[in-house]
N, C-alpha and C positions, 0 to 999 in steps of 0.2 A: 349242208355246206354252209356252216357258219362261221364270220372270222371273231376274235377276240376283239371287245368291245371297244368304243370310243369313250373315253369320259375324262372328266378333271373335276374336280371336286369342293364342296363345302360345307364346313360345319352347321349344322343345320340345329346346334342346340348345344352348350358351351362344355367347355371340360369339364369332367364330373369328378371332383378331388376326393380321395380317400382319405387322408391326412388334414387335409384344407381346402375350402370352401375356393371353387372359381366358378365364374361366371362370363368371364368376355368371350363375345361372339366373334372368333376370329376363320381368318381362309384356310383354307387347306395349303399345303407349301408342300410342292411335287418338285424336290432336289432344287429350290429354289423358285420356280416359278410359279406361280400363285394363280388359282383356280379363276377363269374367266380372264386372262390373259392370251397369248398366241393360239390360235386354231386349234394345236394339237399342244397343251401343255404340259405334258407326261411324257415328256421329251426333258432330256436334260445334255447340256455338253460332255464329251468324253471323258470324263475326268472323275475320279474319287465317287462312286455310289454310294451313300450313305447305306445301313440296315437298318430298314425302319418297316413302316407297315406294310403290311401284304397290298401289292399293286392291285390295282381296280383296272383289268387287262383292257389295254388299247392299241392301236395299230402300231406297227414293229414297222424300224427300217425308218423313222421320221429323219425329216431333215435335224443335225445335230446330236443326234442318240440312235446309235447303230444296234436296236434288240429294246427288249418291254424292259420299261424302267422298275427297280423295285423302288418307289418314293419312300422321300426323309418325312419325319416328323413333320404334323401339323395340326392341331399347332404343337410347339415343341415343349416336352410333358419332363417337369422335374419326374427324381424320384417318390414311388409313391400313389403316382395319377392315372389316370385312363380319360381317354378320349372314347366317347362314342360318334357315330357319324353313319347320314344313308344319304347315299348318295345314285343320281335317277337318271336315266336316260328315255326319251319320248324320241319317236321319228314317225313321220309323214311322207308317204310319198304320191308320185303320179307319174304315170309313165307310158311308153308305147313298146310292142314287141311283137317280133317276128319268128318264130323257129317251128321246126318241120314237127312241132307234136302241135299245131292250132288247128289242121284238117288231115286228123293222121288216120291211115291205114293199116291196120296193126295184125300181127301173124296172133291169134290166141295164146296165153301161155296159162300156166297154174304154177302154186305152190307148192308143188309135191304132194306125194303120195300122203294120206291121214289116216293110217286102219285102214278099214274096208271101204272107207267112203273115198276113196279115189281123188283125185287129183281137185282142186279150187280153187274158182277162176282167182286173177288177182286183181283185184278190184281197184288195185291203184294204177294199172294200165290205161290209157287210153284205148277208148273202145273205134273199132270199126266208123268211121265217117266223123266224128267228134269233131266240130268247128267251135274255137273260143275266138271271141273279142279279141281286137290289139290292146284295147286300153284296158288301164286296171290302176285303182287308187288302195292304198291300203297302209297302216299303223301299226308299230309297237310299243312297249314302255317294260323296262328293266329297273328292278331296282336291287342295289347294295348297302345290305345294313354289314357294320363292322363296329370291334371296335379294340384300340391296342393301350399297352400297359409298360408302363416301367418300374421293375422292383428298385429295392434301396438297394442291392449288390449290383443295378444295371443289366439283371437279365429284362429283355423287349419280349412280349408276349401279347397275343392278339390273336381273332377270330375273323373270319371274313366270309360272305356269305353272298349268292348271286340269285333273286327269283324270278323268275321267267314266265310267262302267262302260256298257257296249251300243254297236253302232254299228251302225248301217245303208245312210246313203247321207250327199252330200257337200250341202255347201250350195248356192246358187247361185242357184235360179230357174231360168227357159226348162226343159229336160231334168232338172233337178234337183230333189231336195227337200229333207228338213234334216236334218242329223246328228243333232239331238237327240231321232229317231224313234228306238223300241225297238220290237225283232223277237226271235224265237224263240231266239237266238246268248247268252243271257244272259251274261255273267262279261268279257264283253271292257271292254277300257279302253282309254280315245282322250282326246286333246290335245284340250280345248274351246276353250281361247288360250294362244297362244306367246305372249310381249312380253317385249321388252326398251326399258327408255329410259336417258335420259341428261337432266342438267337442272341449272340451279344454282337457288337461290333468287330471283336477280337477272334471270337469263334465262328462269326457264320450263324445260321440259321437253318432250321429244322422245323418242315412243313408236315403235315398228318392230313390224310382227306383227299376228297373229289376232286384234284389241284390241279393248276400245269406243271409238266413234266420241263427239264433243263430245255432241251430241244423245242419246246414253245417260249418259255421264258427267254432264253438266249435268242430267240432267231433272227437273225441279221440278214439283209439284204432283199426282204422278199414285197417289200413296196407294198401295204395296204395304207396308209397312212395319209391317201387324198381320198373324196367324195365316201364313200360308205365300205371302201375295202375290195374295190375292184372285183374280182372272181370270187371273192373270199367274204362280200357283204352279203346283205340282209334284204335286196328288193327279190320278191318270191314270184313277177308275173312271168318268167319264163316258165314253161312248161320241166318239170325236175328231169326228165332224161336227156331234155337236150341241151342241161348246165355243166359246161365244163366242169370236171373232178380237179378240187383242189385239194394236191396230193400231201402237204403239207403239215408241220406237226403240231400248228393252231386250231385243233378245231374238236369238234364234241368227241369223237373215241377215243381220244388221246386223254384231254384234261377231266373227262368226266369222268376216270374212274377211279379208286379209292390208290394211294400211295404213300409211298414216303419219298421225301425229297429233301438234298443235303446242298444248302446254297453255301458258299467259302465268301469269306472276306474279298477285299480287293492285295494283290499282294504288289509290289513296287508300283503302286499306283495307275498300272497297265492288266496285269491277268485275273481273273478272277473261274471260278469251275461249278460243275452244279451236279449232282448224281441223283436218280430216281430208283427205288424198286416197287412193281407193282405186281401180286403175287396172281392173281386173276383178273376178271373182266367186274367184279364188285363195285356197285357207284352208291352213290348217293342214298340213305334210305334207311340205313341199320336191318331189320328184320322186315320189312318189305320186301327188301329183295333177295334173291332167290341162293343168297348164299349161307344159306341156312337151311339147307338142302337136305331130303329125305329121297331114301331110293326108288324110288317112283318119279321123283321128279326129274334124278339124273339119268335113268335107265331109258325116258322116256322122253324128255322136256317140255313135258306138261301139255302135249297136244291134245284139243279136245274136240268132238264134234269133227263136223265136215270142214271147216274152215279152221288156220291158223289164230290166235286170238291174241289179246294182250298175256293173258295163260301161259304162253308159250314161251317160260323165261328163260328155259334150262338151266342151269344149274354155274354160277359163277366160280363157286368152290373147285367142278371136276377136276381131275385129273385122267384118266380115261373113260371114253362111253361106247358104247354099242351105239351111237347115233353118229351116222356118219355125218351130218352136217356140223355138229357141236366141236370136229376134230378143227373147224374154222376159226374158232375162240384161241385167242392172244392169253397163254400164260407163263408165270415167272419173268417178268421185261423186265430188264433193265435199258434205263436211259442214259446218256452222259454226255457232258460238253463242255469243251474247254474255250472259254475267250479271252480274246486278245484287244487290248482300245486303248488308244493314245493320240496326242493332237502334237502336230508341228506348223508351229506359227497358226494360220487362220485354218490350216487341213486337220480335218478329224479321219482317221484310220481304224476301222474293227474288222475282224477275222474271228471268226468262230468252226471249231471242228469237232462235228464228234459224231455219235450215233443209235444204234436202238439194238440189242438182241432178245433174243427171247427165244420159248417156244411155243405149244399147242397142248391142246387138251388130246390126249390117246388116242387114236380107234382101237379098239378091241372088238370089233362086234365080226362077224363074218368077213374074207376077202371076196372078191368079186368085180368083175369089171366095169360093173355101176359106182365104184365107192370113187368118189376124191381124197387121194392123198393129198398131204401140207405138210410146208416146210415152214420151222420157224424163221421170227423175223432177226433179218439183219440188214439194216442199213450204215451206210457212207453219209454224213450229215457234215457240210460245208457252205456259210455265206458269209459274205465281204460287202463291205460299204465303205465310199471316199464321202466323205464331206466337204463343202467349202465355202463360207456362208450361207446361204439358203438353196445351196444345189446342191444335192444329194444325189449319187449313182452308186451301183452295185447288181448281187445275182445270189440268187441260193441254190443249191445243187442238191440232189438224193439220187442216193445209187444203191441196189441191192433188193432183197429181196421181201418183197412187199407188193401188195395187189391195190390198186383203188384208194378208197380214202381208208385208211390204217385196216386193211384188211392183211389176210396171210397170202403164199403165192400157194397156190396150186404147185404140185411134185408134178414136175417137167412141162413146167410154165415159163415162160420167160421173165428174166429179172428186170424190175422195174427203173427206170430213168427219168426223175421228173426236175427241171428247172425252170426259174423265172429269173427275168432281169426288168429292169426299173432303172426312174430316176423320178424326181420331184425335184421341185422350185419355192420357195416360201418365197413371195413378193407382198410384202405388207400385209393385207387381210388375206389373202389371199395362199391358199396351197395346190400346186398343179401337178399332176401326174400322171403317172402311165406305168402299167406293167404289161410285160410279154410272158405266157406260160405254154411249155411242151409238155407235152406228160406220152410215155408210152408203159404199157402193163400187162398182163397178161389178158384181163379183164374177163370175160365169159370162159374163157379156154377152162379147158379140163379135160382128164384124161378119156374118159368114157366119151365124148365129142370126139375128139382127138382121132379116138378109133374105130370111127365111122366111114363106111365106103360108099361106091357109087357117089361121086360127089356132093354126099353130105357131110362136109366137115365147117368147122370151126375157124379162122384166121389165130394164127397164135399170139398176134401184139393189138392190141387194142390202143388208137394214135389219138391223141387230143390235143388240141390248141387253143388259145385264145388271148385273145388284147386287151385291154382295159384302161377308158382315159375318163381324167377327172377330173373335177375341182372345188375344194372347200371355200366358201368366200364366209368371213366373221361378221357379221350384221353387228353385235354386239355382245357381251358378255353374255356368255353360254347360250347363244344362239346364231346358229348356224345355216348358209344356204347351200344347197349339194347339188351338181349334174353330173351323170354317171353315161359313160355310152361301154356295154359291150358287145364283142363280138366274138363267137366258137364255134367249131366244129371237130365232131367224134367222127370216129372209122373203128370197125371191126368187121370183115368177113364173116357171112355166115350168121353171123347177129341180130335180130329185131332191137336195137338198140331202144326203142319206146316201151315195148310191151317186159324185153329180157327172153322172149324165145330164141333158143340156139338152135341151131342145125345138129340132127341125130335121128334115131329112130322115132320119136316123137311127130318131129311136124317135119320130116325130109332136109331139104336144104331148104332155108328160110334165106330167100332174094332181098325181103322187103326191111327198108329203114337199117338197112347197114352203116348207110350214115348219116347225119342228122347236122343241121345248122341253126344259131341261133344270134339273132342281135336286139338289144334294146336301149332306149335312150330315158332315161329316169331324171327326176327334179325336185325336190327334198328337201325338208326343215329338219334341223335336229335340234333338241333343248338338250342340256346337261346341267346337274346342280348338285 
């Protein structure tokens, strides 16, 4: 559960002319405001977006720009030129935390069945009796190299690139999880988004790559844009089952997988649209990853030994498999969204509507009452923001069918419901905020639970909530002070919500950590350059 970055930008090494010789060390210019300026400077008023380079993604919903800006030129490139630019973000934190995984009690569970070798524990459970500390201090640093071009007919072309330290596993869903997990391996660095596009001002723009999708691009109303992103940041000392699921379509399964994406001009200075197709769960990597696929790999998804491994990538190309968990993988999505943004007198107005369908990779393998069926995705995607000088209010809503963070629903799962509402204040250095998030899903449920007697059954909606308050305060150019407090709590019947054991023939009815609480209070530097 990561949100999309903060940052505002600087040339760190002059335009490099193709035609002619430049040299001046100038700012980066985000639709006018210049890097090391306001809190959040990738914010711009409602008004005309220019098409320029690929956004270096940062919190959505800011006061004054309702959705992630795509920034004009900077500096601004006759024809001919290319700007190169990397651009870095450092964060620090320290904090204190509370939630029901620091002395937890946990039902056993495994990874499924492997061959013959039976069932493996999961080692990323909390074990039996496990007490951690409240306090916990800890760091990260990102960096964005890019860089964009302008031909002499005015086609705009550019590259953009995100590297991230830790890696674990690949994105995907069914057999997968998500790259943006951190494991014991510290110091490594991985591609979070390729992209490359191409686009005039007249035509719109046309993205290739590990990118965001319209529905993250566009999203309006969902308030991360005080302290580090509220539900949606980066401080890691809560224990991971007991973090509120941010259901939302900013976050690693969504942008991290390979697509195409069709952004439109602005048209009467109010609407603009955005279209995505992404053919499978493919990311980042070329032939590394596993979409270059051999029948052993899809037949099987490369399980080896007694335990689940990074091996285990199955196959992003499938279209059907004989593995019933791989039927969980996201194929053929499309994405799409239409906006709406105009200003009267001092009031800025956005509205954004749109949504996600798709389907699933086959089963073909045997039927049986152990199998989960899935249904593809279809979501309802709608958010609004008022503006009015530095107060900002609005809500984003999703409706339909989808499980957790960008998973599928389970066949005869209940369909998913997640919103949040917000507001923020820009008072000088200063940016303050709050979001509220419901989320309800089907979550553990599934058919084979579902059909379990003697009171061991499964709850079928899985409830979450949580609040989150903040504030950026500007020390000075690109340095930043942050306090974050959250507060959540999950519900599912039947659930071991820390460990993942469900109620079934397995472990009976499972009583224990059906639901879980969690609060912390964080305090934080961020550098940006």
């Amino acid at each position: 559960m990561r949100k999309l970055l903060l940052a505002s930008a600087a040339m760190l090494g002059g335009t490099m002319a193709l035609v002619s010789v430049a040299s001046a060390q100038v700012a980066q210019n985000y639709s006018g405001v210049t890097a090391g300026g306001p809190p959040f400077p990738n914010y711009a008023p409602a008004g005309p977006t220019p098409l320029g380079a690929l956004p270096i993604p940062g919190p959505v919903g800011g006061p004054g720009f309702p959705g992630t800006v795509v920034p004009g030129y900077g500096p601004p490139l006759s024809p001919g030129n290319i700007s190169v630019r990397i651009v870095g973000r450092m964060m620090a934190y320290f904090g204190v935390a509370s939630d029901s995984g620091r002395t937890a009690t946990v039902t056993p569970t495994n990874v499924g069945s492997v061959g013959s070798s039976g069932g493996a524990v999961n080692i990323n459970a909390p074990q039996a009796n496990t007490k951690l500390q409240a306090l916990g201090a800890f760091t990260f640093a990102r960096l964005y190299p890019s860089f964009d071009g302008v031909a002499a007919n005015g086609l705009k072309y550019g590259a953009f690139l995100e590297i991230r330290q830790d890696n674990q596993s690949p994105p995907g869903g069914g057999a997968n999880g998500s790259i943006s997990g951190s494991d014991r391996a510290r110091g490594e660095l991985y591609f979070r988004r390729e992209t490359t596009y191409l686009g005039t001002d007249q035509l719109g723009q046309i993205r290739v790559g590990a990118t965001d999708q319209p529905t993250s691009l566009f999203l309006t109303g969902n308030f991360e844009n005080f302290d580090d992103g509220g539900w949606n940041g980066d401080p890691a000392l809560l224990t991971g089952n007991t973090q509120v699921t941010w259901p939302f379509e900013d976050v690693g399964v969504y942008y991290s997988t390979t697509k195409i994406v069709y952004l439109s001009p602005k048209f009467f200075d109010m609407v603009d649209f955005g279209v995505s197709y992404e053919p499978g769960t493919g990311a980042e990597g070329g032939d590394s990853t596993p979409g270059n696929c051999n029948y052993g790999t899809t037949a099987n998804t490369g399980l080896v030994g007694p335990l689940i491994t990074n091996n285990s990538l199955g196959c992003d190309s499938a279209a059907a498999t004989t593995v019933a968990s791989e039927a969980g993988r996201r194929r053929n999505t499309f994405d799409f969204v239409g906006r709406f943004r105009t200003a009267v007198g001092p009031v800025g107005v956005a509205l954004t509507v749109g949504g996600i369908e798709g389907g699933h990779v086959l089963y073909d393998g045997a039927p049986g009452p152990t199998v989960t069926r899935y249904n593809g995705m279809s979501i309802l995607d709608i958010g609004t923001q008022v503006t009015y000088g530095g107060l900002a209010a609005g809500g984003h809503f999703m409706y339909g069918r989808y499980n957790g963070q960008g998973g599928l629903q389970p066949a005869g799962g209940v369909n998913a419901n997640a919103f949040v509402v917000g507001s923020s204040y820009t008072m000088g250095s200063n940016v303050i905020g709050f979001h509220y998030l419901n989320f309800t899903s089907a979550g553990s449920w599934t058919q084979p639970q579902a059909a379990q007697v003697n009171g061991n059954y499964v709850g079928k909606t899985r409830r979450e909530n949580g609040i989150a308050v903040g504030d950026t305060f500007t020390l000075a150019p690109g340095a930043y002070v942050m306090v974050t407090y959250l507060y959540g709590q999950r519900h599912q019947e039947g659930v071991d919500l820390l460990s993942g054991a469900a109620s079934g023939s397995t472990y009976g009815h499972v009583a224990t950590n059906n639901n879980t609480r969690a609060q912390a209070l964080f305090v934080g530097t961020q550098f940006r350059w």
